[in-house]
N, C-alpha and C positions, 0 to 999 in steps of 0.2 A: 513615519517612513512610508513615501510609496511603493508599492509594488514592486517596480521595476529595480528601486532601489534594497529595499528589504531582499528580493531573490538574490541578486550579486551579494550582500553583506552577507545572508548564512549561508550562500553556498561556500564561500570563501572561508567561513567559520567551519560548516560540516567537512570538507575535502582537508582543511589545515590539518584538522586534529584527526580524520581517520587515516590521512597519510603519513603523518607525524607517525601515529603507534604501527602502523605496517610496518617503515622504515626503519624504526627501532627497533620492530624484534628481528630483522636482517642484524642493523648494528650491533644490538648487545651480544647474540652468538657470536656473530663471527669474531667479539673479540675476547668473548669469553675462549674461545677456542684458537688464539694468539695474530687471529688475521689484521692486516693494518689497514684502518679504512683512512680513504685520501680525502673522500668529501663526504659527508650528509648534506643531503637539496632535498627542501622542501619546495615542490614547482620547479618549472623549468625553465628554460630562457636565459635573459640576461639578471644576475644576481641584483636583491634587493637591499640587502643585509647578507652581510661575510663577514664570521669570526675565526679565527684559527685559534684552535685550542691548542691546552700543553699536552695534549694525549697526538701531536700531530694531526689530526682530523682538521678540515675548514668544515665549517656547518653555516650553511647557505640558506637563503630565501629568496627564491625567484620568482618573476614575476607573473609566471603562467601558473597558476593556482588547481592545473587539471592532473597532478600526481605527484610524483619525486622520484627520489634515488638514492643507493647507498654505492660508492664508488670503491672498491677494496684494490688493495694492490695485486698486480697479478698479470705474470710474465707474457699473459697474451694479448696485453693492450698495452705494452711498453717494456722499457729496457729496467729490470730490478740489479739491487744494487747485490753483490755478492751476500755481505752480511746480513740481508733482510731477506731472503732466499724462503726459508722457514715460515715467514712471515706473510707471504703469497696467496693467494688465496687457491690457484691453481695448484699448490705445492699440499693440499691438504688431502686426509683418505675422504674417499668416496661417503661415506657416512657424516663425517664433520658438513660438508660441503650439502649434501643432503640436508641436515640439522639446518645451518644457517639459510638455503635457499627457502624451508618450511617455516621457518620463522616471520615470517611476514604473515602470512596466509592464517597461522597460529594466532597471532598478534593480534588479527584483528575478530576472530573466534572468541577470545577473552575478552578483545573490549566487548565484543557484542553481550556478552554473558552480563558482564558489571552493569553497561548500560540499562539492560534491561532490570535488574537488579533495580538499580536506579528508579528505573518506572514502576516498577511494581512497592517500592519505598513510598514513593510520593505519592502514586493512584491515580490515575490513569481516568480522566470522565468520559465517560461514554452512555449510550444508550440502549434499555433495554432491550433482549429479543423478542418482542412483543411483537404481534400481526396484528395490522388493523384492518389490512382489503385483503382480499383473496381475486385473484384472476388468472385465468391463461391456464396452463400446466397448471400450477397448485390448486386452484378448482375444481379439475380433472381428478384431481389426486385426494380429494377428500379434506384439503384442508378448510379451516373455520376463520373468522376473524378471533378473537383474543387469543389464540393460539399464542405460547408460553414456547421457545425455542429452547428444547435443553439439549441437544448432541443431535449431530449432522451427518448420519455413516461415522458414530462410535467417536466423533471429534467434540469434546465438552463447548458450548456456548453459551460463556457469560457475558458477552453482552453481544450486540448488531453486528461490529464490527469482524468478530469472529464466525459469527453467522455468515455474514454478508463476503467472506474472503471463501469460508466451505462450500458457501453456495456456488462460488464463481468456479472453484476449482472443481468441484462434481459437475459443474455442468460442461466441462470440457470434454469427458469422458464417454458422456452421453448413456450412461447406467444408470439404473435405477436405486436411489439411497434410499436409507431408512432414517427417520429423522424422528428423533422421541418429542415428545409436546407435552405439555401438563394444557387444556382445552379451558376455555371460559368456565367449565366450571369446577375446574380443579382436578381432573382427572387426568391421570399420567397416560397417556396413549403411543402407540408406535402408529408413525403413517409412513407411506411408499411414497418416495417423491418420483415420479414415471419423468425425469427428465430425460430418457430417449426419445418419448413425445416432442421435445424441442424443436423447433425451424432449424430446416438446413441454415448455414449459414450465419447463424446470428454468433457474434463476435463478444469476448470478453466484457468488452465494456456494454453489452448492451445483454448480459445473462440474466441479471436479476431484473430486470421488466421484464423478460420472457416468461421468468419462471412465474412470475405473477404472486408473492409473496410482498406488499410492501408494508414497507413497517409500520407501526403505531405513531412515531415521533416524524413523521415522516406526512402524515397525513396533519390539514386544519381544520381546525372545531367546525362544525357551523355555524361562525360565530357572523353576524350581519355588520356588514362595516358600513355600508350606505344603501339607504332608500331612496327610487326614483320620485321625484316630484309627481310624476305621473303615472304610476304604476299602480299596481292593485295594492300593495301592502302599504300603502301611504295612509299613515292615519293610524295603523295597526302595528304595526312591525318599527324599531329604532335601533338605532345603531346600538350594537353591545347584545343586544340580544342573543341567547343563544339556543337554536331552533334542535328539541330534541330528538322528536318525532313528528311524521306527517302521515296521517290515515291510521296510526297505530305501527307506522312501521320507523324504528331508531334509525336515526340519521347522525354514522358516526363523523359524515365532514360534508362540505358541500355536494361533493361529487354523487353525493347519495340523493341528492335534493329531485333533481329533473323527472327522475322515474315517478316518482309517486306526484310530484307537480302535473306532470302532464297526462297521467292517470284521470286527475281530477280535471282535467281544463276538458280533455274532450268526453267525458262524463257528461259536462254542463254544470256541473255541482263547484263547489267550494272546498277546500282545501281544510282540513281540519290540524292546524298547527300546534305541536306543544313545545311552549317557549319557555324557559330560564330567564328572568330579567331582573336583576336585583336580590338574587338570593332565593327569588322565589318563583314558582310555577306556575304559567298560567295557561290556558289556553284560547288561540285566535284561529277565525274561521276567516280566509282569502279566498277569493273566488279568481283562478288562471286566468288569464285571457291571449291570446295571440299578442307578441311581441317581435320586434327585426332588432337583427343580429347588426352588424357593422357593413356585415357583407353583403345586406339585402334578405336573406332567409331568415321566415320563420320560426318560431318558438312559444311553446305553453309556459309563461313565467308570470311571475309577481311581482317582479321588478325589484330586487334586492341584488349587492353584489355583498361577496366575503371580504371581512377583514382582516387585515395584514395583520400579523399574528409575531412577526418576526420569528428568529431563531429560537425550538423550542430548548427548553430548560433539558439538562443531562438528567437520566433518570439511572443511572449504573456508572459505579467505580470499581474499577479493579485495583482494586489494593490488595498487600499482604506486610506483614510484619519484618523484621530484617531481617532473622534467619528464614520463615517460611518463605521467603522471597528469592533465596538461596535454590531449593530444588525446583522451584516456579522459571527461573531464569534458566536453568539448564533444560529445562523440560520447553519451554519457549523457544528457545533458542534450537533443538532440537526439529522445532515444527517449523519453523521455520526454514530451517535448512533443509528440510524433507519440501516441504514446497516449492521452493525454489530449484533446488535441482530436479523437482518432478515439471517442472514449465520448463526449464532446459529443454527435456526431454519431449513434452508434447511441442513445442516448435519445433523443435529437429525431424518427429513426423508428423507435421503438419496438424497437430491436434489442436493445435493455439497456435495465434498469430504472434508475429514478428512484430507485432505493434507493441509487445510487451516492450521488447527491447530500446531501453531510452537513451537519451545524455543530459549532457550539464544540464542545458534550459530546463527541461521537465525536473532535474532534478533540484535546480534553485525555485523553479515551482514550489514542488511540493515542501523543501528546506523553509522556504517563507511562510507558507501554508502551517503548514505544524507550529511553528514559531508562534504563531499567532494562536493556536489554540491550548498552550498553556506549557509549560515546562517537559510533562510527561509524555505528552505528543510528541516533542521534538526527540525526546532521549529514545523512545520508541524509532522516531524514525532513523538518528545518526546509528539507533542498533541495527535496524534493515541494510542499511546501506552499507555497515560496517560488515556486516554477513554477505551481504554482495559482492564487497570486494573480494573477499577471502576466496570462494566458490568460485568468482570469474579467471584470479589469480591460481587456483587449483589445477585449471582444465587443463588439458595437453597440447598447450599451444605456443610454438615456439616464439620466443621474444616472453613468452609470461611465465611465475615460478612455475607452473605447473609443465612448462614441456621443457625447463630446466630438470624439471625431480625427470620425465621421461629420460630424461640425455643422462642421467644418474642411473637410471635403474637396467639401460642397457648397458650399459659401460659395466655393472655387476655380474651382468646375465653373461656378457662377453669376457669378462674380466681384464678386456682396456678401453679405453674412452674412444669417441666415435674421432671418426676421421675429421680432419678441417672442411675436406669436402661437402661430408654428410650434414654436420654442422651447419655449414653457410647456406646450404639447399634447404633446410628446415628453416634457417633465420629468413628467409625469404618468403616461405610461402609463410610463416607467421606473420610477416609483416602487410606482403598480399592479406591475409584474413581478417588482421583488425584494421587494415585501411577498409576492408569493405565493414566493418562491424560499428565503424565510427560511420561510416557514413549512411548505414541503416539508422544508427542513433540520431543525430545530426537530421535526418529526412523525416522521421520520427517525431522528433521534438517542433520542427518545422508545421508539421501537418497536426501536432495534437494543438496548437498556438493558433493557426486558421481555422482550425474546428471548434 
């Protein structure tokens, strides 16, 4: 499946089933609480599949796969019939109507829990918090290469990924965290990560190169993929090689190589290599010489390039047992939901960008993306997304459950419901607000596609 194809199949898969249990937990209250529902639509548009059950309900599928709806009866969107009066959905107290509008938002709170649940059942491959370079700020800050990542400002990290999400979010704040390490040589140490040091300006997705922490799995061996014919290490050096140290100084990947190469080239001297070939160690002495780049400039090399290494191997599963898996997924679920309404919050003042805010494409992106890296990725992510809805459905925004619960909870404060006027002037500027929120997403998704 390619690409293009894989993103439309799971997004259509992810958005089914997380609209599906929204929309259920609207339907199940409201009829546990005696409301009559007219439709359930899963997507919008023109119907794909329409059944009419015997509980009266049609239950729909339409062909716009970007939400749904739960249609109840209810005297201000049509003429109800005497004897279904009761039955109404506007005809219900202020708390029922509360209950059922919360039920979605709820709904999808649960699945997020289960899901996760899920992922932590199956185990989750990732890779260790392990450093392999240090630069930028973190060198500043005293960190080392083997440095061992265990908690980020007091937040545990068992593997990169949890790292790599703590790092992004401290470094919006631009404060200095405390980040504990166990160090190459096993010792538990606390360091100060001085992220207020950080460059004006550098944006979310470009935090962790700032910080200059990159990780172990993340870097390649030096391992030699080909020798120039004409180079100084011809003769001496073969592909598969792998070069451990040069002058006495460990070389944990290429990038380490130039420095002590061109150390030695304008020396005059020879390079004193220690190689890995077959199991065993050897040692060879290359002497630098001047070499041209593609672009015409200079270089001290020996004529070797690195070899493709491909994707490395997972080094960390997060796994737990069923029940331990139980206070793991609430407790997940919980950070989760602390971080996401805390980037709410830094975009609203400007502490993060609006580039956070996505749509569909980015999100059949990432839908395909997970997909492909193994069962526990995906359940992971339909739980993120499932907690996004719930939060974005929360907020106070009219036309969404959450500036319905608002219209519920002044109607208490008042003790009768808002005027039709009041009403339609909120449905308006809700509507104003997520035409402009879609088309932040929509210009978003656009601009992450040509990047």
């Amino acid at each position: 499946m390619n690409d293009f194809a894989g993103s439309v199949f799971w997004l259509i898969v992810s958005l089914g089933l997380l609209v599906t249990f929204h929309e259920f937990g609207h339907f199940w209250v409201a009829r546990r609480f005696g409301v009559k529902v007219l439709r359930f639509s899963v997507g919008f548009g023109k119907p794909l599949w329409t059944k009419h059950g015997k509980d009266g309900t049609e239950y729909v599928i339409a062909a716009i796969p970007l939400g749904g709806y739960v249609k109840m009866l209810d005297e201000r969107e049509g003429d109800v019939q005497e004897d279904e009066l009761g039955r109404a959905f506007n005809r219900k107290s202020v708390w029922q109507r509360i209950a059922i509008v919360a039920a979605g938002p709820i709904a999808n709170l649960l699945l997020c829990v289960a899901l996760l649940w899920g992922m932590f059942v199956v185990g989750r491959p990732d890779f260790a918090p392990d450093i392999g370079r240090v630069q930028g700020v973190a060198a500043e800050s005293g960190f080392k290469p083997g440095d061992h990542l265990l908690a980020i400002d007091g937040r545990p990290t068992p593997s990169w990924s949890e790292a790599g999400m703590a790092l992004i979010t401290s470094s919006l704040d631009r404060q200095p965290v405390t980040v504990e390490v166990t160090d190459a040589g096993g010792q538990h140490r606390e360091r100060i990560l001085h992220l207020e040091r950080l460059p004006a300006g550098v944006k979310e997705r470009e935090a962790l190169g700032a910080i200059g922490l990159v990780p172990a799995h993340a870097i390649a061996p030096a391992v030699v993929g080909e020798v120039a014919t004409d180079g100084p290490a011809v003769g001496k050096l073969q592909a598969g090689d792998r070069i451990l140290a040069v002058d006495g100084q460990v070389t944990r990947d290429f990038e380490a190589l130039p420095t002590p190469i061109t150390a030695a080239g304008e020396a005059g001297r020879a390079a004193q290599l220690r190689v890995e070939r077959d199991g065993q160690q050897l040692t060879v002495d290359v002497t630098p010489r001047q070499l041209k780049r593609p672009d015409g400039a200079t270089y001290w090399g020996i004529g070797i390039a690195a070899a493709q290494t491909g994707n490395p191997p997972h080094t960390a599963l997060l796994r737990h047992g069923p029940l331990a898996a139980i206070p793991a997924a609430f407790s997940e679920t919980w950070r989760l939901a602390r971080d996401s309404v805390g980037m709410i919050g830094r975009m609203i003042s400007g502490r993060a960008s609006t580039e956070n805010v996505s749509g569909p494409i980015t999100i059949a992106r990432y839908a395909n993306a997970s997909a492909d890296m193994g069962p526990a990725w995906f359940l992971n992510f339909l739980a993120l997304v499932s907690l996004s809805l719930a939060i974005i459905n929360l907020l106070p925004i009219p036309m969404l459950d959450g500036g319905h619960l608002l219209y519920y909870l002044i109607e208490l404060a008042k003790g009768r419901p808002l005027g039709d006027r009041a009403m339609a002037f909120g449905q308006y500027i809700g509507l104003a607000f997520l035409a402009c929120l879609m088309g932040l997403a929509f210009y978003n998704d656009l601009h992450g596609l040509l990047r």
